[in-house]
C-alpha positions as CSV (number, residue, x, y, z in Angstrom):
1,X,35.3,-55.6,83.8
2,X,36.5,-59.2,82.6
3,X,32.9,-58.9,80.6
4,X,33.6,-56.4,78.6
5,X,35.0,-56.4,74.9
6,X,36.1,-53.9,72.8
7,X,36.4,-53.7,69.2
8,X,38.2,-51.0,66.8
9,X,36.1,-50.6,63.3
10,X,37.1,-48.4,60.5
11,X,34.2,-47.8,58.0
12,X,34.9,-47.5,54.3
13,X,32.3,-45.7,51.7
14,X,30.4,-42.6,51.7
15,X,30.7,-42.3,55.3
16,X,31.1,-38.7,56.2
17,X,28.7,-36.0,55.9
18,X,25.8,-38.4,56.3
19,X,25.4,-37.6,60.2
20,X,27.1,-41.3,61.0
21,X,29.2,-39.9,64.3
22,X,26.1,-38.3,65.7
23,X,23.8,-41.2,64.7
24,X,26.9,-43.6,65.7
25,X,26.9,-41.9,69.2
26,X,23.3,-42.3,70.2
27,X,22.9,-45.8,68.8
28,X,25.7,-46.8,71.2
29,X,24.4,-44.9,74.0
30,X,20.6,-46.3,73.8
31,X,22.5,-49.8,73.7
32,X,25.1,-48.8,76.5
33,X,28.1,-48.5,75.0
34,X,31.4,-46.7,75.3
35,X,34.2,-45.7,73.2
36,X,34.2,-43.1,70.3
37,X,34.2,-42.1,67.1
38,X,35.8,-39.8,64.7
39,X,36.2,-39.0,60.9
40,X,39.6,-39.6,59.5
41,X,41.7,-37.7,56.7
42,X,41.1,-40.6,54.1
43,X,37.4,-40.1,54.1
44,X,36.7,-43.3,56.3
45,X,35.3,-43.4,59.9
46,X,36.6,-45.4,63.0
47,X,35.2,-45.8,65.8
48,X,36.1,-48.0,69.0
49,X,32.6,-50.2,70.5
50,X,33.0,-51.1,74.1
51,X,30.6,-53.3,76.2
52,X,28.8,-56.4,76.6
53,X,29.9,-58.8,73.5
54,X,26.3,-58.7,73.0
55,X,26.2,-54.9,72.6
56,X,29.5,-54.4,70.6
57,X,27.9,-57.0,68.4
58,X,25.3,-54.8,67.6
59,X,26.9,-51.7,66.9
60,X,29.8,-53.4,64.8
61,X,26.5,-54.7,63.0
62,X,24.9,-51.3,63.0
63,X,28.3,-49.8,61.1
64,X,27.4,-52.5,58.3
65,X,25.0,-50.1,57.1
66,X,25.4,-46.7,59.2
67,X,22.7,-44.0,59.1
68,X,20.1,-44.0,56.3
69,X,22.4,-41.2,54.2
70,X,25.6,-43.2,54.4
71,X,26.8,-45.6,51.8
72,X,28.8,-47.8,53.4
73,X,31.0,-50.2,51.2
74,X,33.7,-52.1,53.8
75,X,34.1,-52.6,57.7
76,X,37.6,-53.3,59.1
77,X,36.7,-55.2,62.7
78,X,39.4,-56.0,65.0
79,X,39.9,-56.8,68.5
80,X,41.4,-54.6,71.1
81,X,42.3,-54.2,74.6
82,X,39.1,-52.6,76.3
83,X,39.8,-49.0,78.2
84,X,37.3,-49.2,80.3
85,X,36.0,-45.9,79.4
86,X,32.5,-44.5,80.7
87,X,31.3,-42.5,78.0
88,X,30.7,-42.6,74.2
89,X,32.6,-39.2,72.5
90,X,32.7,-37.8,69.3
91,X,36.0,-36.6,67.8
């Protein structure tokens, strides 16, 4: 567990009716990572990437630009404690 990392993202732009949580879910699954995702009242999207550095990389790099539809302006990346959760939910 001392391998994994865990990193809390909130994505600013036009983020939410593009598909980004489902697209968000299975690029983190085909890349093995856990957490979640979820739309929140102000119009942005968080989502918490947990993993290998290498794949938490990725995703936070993958929310840079989101799914093809989304129009994403800002990322907010910080570090947090990892969960060790096993799966990757939409909420």
């Amino acid at each position: 567990m001392n391998d994994r990392v865990a990193r809390l993202v909130s994505v600013h732009g036009q983020v939410q009716g593009v598909f980004f949580r489902d697209t968000c879910r299975r690029e983190a699954v085909a890349r093995g990572v856990t957490g979640w995702v979820r739309n929140e009242y102000d119009g942005t999207v968080s989502a918490v990437f947990e993993g290998t550095r290498e794949a938490v990389d990725e995703m936070v790099a993958w929310a840079r630009h989101g799914p093809s539809r989304a129009a994403v302006h800002t990322v907010d990346v910080s570090e947090v404690e990892p969960s060790g959760s096993a799966d990757f939910d939409v909420r």
